[in-house]
C-alpha positions in Angstrom: 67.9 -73.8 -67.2 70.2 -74.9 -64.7 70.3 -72.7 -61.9 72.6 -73.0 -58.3 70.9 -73.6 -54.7 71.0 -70.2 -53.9 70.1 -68.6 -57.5 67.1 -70.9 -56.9 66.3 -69.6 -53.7 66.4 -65.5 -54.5 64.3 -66.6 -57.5 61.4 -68.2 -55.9 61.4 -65.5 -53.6 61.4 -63.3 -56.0 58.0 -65.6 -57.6 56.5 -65.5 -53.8 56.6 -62.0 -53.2 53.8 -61.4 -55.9 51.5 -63.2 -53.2 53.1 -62.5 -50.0 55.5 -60.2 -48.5 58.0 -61.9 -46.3 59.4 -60.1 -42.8 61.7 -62.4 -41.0 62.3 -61.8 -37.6 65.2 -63.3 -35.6 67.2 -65.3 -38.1 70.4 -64.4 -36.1 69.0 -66.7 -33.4 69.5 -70.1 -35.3 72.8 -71.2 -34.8 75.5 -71.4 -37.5 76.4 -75.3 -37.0 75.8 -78.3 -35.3 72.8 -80.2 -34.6 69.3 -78.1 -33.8 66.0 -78.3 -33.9 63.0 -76.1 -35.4 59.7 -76.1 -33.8 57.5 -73.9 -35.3 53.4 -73.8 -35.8 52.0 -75.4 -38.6 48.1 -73.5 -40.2 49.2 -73.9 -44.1 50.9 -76.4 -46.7 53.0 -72.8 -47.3 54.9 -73.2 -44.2 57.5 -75.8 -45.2 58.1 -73.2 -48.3 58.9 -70.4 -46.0 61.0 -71.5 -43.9 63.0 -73.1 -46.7 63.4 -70.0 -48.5 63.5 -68.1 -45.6 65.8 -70.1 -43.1 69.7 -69.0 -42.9 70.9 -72.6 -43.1 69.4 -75.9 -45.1 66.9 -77.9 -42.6 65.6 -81.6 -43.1 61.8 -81.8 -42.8 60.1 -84.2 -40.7 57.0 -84.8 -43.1 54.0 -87.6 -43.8 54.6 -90.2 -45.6 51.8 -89.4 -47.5 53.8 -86.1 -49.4 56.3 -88.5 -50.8 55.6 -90.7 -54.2 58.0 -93.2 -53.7 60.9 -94.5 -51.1 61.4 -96.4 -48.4 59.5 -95.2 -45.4 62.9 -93.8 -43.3 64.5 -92.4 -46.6 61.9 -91.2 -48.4 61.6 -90.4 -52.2 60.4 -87.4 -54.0 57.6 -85.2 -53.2 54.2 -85.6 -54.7 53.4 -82.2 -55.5 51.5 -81.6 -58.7 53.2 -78.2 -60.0 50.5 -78.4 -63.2 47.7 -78.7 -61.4 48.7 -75.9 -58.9 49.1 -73.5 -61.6 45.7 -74.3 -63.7 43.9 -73.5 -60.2 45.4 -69.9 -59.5 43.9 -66.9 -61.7 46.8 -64.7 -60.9 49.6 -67.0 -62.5 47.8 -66.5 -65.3 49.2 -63.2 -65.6 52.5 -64.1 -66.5 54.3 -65.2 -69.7 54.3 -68.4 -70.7 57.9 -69.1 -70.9 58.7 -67.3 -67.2 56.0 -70.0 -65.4 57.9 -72.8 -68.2 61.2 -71.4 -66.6 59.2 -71.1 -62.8 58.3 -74.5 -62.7 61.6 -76.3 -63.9 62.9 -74.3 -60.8 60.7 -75.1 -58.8 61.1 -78.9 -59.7 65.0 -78.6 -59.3 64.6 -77.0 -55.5 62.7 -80.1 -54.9 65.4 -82.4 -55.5 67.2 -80.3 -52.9 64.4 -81.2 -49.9 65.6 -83.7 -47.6 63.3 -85.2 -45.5 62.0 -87.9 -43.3 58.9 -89.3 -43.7 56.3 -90.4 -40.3 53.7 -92.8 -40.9 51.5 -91.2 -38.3 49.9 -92.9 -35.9 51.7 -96.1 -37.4 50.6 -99.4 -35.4 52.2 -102.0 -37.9 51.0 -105.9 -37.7 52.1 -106.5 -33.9 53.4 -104.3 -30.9 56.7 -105.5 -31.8 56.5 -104.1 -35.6 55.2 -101.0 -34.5 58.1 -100.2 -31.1 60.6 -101.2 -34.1 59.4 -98.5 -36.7 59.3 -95.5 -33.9 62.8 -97.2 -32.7 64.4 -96.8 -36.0 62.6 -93.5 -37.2 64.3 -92.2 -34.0 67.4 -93.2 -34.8 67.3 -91.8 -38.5 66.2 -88.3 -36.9 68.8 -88.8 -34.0 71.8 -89.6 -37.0 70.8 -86.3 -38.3 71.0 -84.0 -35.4 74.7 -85.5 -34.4 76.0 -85.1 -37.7 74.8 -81.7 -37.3 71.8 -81.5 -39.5 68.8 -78.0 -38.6 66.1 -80.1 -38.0 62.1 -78.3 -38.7 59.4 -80.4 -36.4 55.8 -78.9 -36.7 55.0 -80.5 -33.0 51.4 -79.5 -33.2 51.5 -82.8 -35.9 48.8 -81.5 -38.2 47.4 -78.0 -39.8 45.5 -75.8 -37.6 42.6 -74.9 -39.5 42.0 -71.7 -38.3 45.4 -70.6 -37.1 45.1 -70.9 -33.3 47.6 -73.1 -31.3 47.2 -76.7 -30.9 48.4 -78.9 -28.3 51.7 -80.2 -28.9 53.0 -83.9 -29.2 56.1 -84.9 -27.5 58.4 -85.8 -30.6 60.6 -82.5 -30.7 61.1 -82.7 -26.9 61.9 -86.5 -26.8 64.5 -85.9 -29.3 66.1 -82.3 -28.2 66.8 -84.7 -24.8 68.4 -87.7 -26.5 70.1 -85.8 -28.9 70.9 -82.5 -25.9 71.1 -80.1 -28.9 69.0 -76.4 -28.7 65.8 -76.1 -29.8 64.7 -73.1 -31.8 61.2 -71.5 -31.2 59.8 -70.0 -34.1 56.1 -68.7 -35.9 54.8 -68.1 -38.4 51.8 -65.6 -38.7 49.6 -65.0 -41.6 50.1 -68.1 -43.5 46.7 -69.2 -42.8 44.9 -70.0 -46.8 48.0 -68.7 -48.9 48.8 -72.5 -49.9 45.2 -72.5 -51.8 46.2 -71.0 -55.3 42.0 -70.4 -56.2 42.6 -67.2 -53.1 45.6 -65.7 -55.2 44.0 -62.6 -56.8 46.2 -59.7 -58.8 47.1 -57.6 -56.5 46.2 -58.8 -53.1 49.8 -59.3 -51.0 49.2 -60.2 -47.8 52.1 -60.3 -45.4 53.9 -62.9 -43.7 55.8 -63.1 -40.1 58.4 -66.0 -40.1 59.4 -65.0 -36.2 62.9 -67.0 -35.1 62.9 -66.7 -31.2 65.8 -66.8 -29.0 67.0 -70.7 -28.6 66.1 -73.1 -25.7 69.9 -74.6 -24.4 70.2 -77.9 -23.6 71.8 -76.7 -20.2 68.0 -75.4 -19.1 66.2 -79.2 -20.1 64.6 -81.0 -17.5 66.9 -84.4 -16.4 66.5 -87.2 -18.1 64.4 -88.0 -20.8 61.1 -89.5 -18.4 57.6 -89.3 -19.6 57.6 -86.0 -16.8 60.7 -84.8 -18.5 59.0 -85.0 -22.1 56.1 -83.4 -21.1 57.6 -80.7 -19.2 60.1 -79.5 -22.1 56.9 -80.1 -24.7 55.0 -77.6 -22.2 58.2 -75.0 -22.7 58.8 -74.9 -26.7 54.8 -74.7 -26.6 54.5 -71.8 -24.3 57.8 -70.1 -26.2 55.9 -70.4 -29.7 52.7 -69.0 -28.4 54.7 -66.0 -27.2 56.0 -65.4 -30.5 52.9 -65.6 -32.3 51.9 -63.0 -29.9 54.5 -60.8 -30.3 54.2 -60.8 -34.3 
């Protein structure tokens, strides 16, 4: 079963809402074109899900390198998620006919296909100084290409899960780029995603419910000048402080 992009999306929606109920908040604030970025928290493997499904326009995912099977490590390949596995560990898909998960998963492995993202060896140091400035030269340059030929970039800037849901500091990536590329950067939270990503705590019946919050942009008029270290840290400070304000809002 062949389905199009946006068949696929209302379907796994459709799938999703027996664990979670969705409430999207502010999806009029992300701009209809051009080049912008997403920072949002990151507390569950659910969030990149979400905001696929849930996001008014396609984004490009700034990911690990260790998500993707195969690929160069700018392009990527495909990601490494083990659709079997996930659904012998969940009691609650086992509620379901066999033929819809059949049909489920083939959807779910065709919305795949239609994830673009960029890989990040994180913390990459490579055989010499040299190596290493030329990797985060060039993986800036991918992400840059991308923002000018008006890609929605999503950038978890805490760079790794919260376990327990509470903010972490942020890395300086998002900024860096918002100032070399001077497009908006989009706040935005998600609340209650903490565990959902673990199918063993799926259980008939239980919903819980889900706050993708889409704050008001930050223009590039309102950036610090120039893209210094002070710069950097400065407009990293301000997407941090507008994403904490929207978790406590939702």
């Amino acid at each position: 079963m062949e389905l199009k992009r946006e068949d696929r999306i209302l379907f796994l929606r459709s799938l999703l809402s027996h664990f979670a109920q969705i409430r999207v908040q502010g999806s009029s604030n992300i701009p209809e074109s051009g080049g912008v970025i997403l920072a949002c928290n990151h507390s569950d493997v659910s969030d990149g899900l979400i905001q696929l499904l849930y996001t008014t326009r396609p984004i490009v995912f700034l990911a690990k390198s260790e998500l993707f099977e195969s690929g160069s490590r700018l392009t990527g390949g495909s990601l490494g998620i083990n659709i079997e596995d996930l659904l012998s560990r969940s009691d609650i898909l086992g509620q379901f006919p066999k033929d819809f998960l059949a049909d489920a998963m083939n959807l779910i492995s065709q919305f795949i296909k239609d994830v673009e993202a960029v890989p990040i060896i994180r913390s990459y140091r490579g055989g010499t100084s040299h190596e290493s400035a030329a990797y985060y030269r060039d993986l800036t340059t991918a992400i840059l290409s991308r923002l000018d030929g008006g890609h929605a970039i999503a950038i978890y800037p805490e760079g790794k899960r919260s376990e327990d849901g509470k903010l972490l500091p942020f890395r300086g990536l998002a900024a860096r780029l918002a100032l070399a590329a001077r497009v908006p950067i989009v706040p935005c939270a998600l609340v209650g995603t903490t565990g959902l990503g673990n199918p063993a705590a799926w259980k008939p019946g239980r919903i819980r419910t889900v706050v993708y919050h889409i704050g008001v942009p930050i223009a590039p008029e309102t950036f610090p000048e120039g893209n210094s270290k002070k710069a950097v840290k400065r407009l990293t400070e301000t997407i941090r402080d507008r994403v904490k304000e929207l978790l406590v809002q939702s």
